[in-house]
N, C-alpha and C positions, 0 to 999 in steps of 0.2 A: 504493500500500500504506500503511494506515497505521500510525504510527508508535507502538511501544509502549511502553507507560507505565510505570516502575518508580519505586516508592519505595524509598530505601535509607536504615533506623532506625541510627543507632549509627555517629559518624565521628570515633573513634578512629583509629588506627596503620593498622589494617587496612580498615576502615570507609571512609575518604577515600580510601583508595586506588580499590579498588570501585567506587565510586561516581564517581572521574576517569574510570574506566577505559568506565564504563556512556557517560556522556556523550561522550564522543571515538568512541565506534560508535554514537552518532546517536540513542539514545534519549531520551526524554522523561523527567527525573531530576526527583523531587521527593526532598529530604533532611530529617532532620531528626534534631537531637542534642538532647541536653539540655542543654548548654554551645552556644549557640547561637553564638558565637564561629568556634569551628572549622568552620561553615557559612558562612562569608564566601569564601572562595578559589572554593571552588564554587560560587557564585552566580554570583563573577566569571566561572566557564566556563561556566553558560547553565543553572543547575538550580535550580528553586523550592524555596526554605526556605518551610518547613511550622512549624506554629504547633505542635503536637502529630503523634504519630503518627498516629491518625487523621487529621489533616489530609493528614496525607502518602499516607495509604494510601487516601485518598477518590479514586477514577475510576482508581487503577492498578492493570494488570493482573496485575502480579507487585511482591509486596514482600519486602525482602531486608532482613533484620538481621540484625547484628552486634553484640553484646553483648558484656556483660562476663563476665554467669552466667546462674545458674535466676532467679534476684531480680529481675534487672535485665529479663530475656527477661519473662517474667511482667506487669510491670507496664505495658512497653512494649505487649505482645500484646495484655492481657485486665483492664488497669486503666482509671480515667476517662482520660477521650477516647484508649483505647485502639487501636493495629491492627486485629484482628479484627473490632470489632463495626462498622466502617467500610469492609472492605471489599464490593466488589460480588460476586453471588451466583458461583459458576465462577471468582474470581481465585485466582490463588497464592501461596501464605503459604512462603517458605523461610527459616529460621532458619539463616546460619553459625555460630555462635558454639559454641564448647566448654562442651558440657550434659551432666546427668543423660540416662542413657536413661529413667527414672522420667518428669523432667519434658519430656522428647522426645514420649512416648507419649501421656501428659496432654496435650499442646500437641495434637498430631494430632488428638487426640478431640474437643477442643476446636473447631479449625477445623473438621473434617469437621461437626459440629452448624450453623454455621453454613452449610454448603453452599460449603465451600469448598476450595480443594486445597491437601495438605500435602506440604514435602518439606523434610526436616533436609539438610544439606550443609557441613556442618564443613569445614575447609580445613587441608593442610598448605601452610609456607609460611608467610614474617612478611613486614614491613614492603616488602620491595624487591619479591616476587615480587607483593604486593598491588598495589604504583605500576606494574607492568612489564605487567599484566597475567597473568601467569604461576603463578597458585594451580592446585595442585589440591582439587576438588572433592570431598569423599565422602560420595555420595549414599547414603539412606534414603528409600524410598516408591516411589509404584507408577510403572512405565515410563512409562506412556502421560503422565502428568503430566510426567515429566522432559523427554519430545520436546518437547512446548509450552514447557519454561523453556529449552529447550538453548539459544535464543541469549544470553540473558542468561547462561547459563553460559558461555558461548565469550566471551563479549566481557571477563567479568572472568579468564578463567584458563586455563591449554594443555590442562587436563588433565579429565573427569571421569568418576568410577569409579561405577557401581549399584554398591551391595553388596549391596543385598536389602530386606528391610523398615524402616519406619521403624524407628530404635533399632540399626540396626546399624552408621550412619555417628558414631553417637556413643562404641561399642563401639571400634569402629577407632581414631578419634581420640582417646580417653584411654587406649588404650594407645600409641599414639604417643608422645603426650606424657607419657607414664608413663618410657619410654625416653629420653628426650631429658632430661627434670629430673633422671632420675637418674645420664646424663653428666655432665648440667653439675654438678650437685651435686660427685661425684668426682673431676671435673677439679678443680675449685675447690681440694679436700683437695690434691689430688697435686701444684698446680702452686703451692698454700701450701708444701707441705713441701721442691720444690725451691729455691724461693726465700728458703725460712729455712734451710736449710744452705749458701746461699753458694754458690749453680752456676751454672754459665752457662746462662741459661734458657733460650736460642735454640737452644743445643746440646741441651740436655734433653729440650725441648719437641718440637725435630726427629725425635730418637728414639722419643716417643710418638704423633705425629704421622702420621711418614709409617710405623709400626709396625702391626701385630694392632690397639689402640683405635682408630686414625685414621681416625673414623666422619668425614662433611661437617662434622657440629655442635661434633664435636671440634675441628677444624681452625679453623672460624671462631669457635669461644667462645672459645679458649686465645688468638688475636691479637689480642680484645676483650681479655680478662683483663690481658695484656701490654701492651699499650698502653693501660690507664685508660683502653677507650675504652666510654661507657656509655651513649651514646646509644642511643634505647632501639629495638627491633627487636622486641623481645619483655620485654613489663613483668616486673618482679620477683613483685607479689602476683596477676597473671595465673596464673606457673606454680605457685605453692604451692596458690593453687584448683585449679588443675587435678592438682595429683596429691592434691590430697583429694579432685578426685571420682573419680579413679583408683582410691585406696583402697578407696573406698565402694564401688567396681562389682566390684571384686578379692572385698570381702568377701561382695556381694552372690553369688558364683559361688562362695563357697564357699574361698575362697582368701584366706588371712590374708597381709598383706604388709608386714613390720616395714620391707623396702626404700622401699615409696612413703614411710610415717610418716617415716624418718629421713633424705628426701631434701626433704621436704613440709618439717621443722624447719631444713634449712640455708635456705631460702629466707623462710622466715617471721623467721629471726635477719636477714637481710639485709634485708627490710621495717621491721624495728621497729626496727633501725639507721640507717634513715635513707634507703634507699635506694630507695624505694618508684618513682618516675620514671625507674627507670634500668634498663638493661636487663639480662638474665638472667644476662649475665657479672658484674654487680656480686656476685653471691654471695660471690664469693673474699673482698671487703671487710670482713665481718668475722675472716675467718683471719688474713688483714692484719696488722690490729689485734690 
């Protein structure tokens, strides 16, 4: 049988993960970043650093990125020596990265021109669950495409969900993450205002914890918060993009959301402060202060 061939654009937090994860179930890994730096480790495990994306995405069957945005996804796909116009006619194009459905749609049309197959797949899931293999999936686009990528899906994550058309795995995912920044956001307030009045925050914290809020993200941001610990799992100007394009998709459906803006503004205060490499717990940092 032979052995198939994946490029993986974008080796980031979540990105190298992926991409360890592709390699260790035997496939054929071409990588490539833009900081070509963070393509070293993975060479060391048996994957070709590519010059450009297109170099990466030349004679693979399936290519997987990982981005930052719509900007980044864009230029990667369909700029000079871009993805797209390199790969071969029947390959598959999946985008994880946290998008516009706007530029989701656009992308599809895009590929589809060129004769090729589209599938969005956003991921819930940070840093550990990416090295562990253990993301889930949440797929946009047609079945019959999904069965041809399902190994590449199994080998990077336990989990993956159809949702239905392109544009609806990005629907899913910015409301996710619409939820989760606006945890973190509030924890941030709540777990400022017990620790400026002087309380035992262990005891505090226990109370909202194992209580009604004591969501997973609650639980593991409040022991980030508490222990200074800010190694990053989930970047700080990651989630403020993404509850601005929360926003956008809120507003685009008709739905004014002053909640994304005012949770979108505590993490953009934590960006211009300084915190921009650290992870989504550094929020509280400026209340801190």
């Amino acid at each position: 049988m032979t052995t198939m061939k994946v490029a993986v654009l974008g080796l980031g937090i979540m990105g190298s993960g992926m991409a360890r994860q592709l390699l260790a179930a035997g496939f054929e890994v071409a990588v490539w970043n833009r900081s070509a730096d963070k393509a070293a480790p993975l060479v060391e495990a048996g994957a070709r650093i590519a010059r450009t994306p297109g170099d990466a995405a030349t004679g693979a069957d399936v290519v997987v990125a990982m981005l930052a945005d719509d900007t980044v996804s864009r230029a990667v796909w369909t700029g000079e020596a871009g993805a797209l116009a390199a790969m071969a006619n029947g390959a598959i194009a999946i985008d994880c990265s946290t998008l516009t459905g706007g530029w989701v749609a656009e992308l599809s049309g895009l590929a589809e021109a060129r004769g090729l197959h589209f599938l969005e797949a956003p991921v819930t899931g940070s840093r550990d669950q990416a090295a562990q293999g253990a993301l889930r999936f949440l797929v946009g686009g047609e079945s019959e495409v999904l069965v041809n990528a399902r190994p590449v899906f199994d080998a990077m994550g336990s989990t993956v969900v159809h949702l239905g058309p392109v544009g609806s795995g990005a629907t899913v995912k910015l409301a996710n993450n619409f939820l989760c920044g606006v945890q973190a956001a509030s924890l941030a307030e709540a777990l400022a205002l017990i620790e400026k009045r002087g309380l035992d925050v262990e005891l505090a914290m226990s109370i909202l914890t194992d209580g009604a809020p004591g969501s997973p993200l609650l639980k593991a941001v409040s022991r980030r918060m508490i222990d200074h610990a800010f190694e990053p799992h989930f970047l700080v100007p990651l989630m403020a993009k993404d509850l601005g394009y929360a926003g956008q998709a809120l507003t685009e459906a008709g739905i004014v959301s002053a909640i994304a803006e005012a949770a979108k503004a505590r993490f953009m205060e934590a960006d211009e402060a300084g915190h921009t490499d650290r992870d989504i717990a550094a929020v509280i940092q400026p209340l801190r202060s």
